[in-house]
N, C-alpha and C positions, 0 to 999 in steps of 0.2 A: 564487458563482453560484447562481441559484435557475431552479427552475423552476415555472410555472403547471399542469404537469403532468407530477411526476418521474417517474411509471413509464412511461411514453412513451420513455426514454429511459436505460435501463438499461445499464449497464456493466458489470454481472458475472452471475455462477452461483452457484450452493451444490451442494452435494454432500457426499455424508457416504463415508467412507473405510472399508476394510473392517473394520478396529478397532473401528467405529462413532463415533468422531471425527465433525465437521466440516470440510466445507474453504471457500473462497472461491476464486473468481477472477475477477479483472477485469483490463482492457484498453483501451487504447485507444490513436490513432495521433497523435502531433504536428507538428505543422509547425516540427521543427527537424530538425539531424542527429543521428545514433548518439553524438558524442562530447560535443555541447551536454547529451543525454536523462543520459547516462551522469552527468557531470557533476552533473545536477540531481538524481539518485538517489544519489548517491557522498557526494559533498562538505558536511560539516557546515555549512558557510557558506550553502549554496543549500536544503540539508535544515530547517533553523530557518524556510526562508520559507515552506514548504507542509505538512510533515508533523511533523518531532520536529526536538528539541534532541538531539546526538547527540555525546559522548565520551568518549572512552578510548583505547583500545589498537584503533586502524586498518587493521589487520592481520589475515591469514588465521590463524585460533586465537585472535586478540585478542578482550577481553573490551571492552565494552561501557557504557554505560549511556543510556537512551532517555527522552525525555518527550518522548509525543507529546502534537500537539494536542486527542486525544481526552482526555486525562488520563490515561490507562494512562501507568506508568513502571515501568521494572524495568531490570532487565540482558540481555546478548545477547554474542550470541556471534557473530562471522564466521568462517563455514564454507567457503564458496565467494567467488573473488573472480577471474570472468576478463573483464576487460578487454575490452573495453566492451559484453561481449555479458550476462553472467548473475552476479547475485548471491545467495548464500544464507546466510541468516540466523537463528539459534535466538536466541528470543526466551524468558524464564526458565530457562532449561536445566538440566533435573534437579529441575524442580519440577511440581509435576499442572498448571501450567498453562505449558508448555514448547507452546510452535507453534514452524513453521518458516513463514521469511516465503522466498518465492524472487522475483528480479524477473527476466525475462529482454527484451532488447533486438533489435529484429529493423530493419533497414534496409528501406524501402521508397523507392527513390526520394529525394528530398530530406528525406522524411519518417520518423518512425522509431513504431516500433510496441512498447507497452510492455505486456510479461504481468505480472500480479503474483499470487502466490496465497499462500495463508496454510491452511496446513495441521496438524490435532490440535486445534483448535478445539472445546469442546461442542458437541456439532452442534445440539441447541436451541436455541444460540444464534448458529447463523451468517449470519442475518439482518440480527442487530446489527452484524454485524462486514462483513457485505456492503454494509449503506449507509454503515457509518465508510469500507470503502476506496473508495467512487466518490466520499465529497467530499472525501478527500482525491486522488486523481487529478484533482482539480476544480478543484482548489488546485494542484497540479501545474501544469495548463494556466494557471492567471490566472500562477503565477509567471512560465512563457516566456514570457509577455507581457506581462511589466512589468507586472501589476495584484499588486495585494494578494491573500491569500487570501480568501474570503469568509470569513462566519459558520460555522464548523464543524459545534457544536451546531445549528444550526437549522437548516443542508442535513441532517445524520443524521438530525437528526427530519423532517424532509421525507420523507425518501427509506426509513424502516423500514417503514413501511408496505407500497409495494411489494415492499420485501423478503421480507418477513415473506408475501408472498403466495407467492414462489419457492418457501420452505421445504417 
């Protein structure tokens, strides 16, 4: 998905944590249900189509290993896993660049509303990481709807700009 005008249309925040860290969060609501959303954030078969190639050990304490579409790859750890409401997730863990990603799921109606935030982030750099998570939520949406992802790299560079104004 692109847009003629991505800060018009902005999906998340920045915010920097008392540690002085960064964090990210973004959001947004789909026209499916809680357990389709869950599914499409859970499951490595649906995870490959929008955001990372995702496995290992599936499991609460399981370790990990990720390659997302941004090209970041590393290992992770699943910390949190409660069915179908909220996920948590340490991403290098026990290394300086250790984030925790959290998603949480909220039912509206037929519709379901998804939080994600990604906290311990350089906070200089949560710009970058604020337009990588809206195109990949982006992606997200073209998957429930039967499209492909778009271009990754070129919604992030669409979309840093606006970010980079949040900061």
């Amino acid at each position: 998905m692109t847009s003629a005008n991505p800060g018009k249309h902005l999906l998340g925040s920045l915010y920097r944590l008392p540690d002085g860290r960064g964090g990210v969060r973004v959001e947004d609501v789909y026209d499916t249900g809680i357990d389709d959303l869950w599914s499409a954030v859970t499951d490595p078969a649906r995870l490959v189509n929008w955001i990372a190639e995702v496995t290992g050990d599936l499991t609460v304490g399981g370790a990990v290993k990720t390659i997302f579409t941004s090209g970041w790859s590393g290992p992770g750890r699943i910390d949190v896993c409660e069915v179908p409401h909220r996920l948590l997730v340490t991403l290098a863990p026990g290394t300086d660049e250790e984030t925790v990603i959290e998603a949480e799921l909220f039912a509206e109606g037929e519709r379901t509303r998804l939080v994600v935030e990604e906290r311990g982030l350089p906070a200089e750099e949560t710009f970058y990481h604020g337009a990588g998570w809206q195109a990949h939520l982006e992606d997200l949406a073209a998957h429930l709807a039967g499209q492909p992802a778009g271009p990754w790299k070129e919604r992030w560079q669409e979309l840093t700009p606006a970010y980079r104004e949040l900061a």
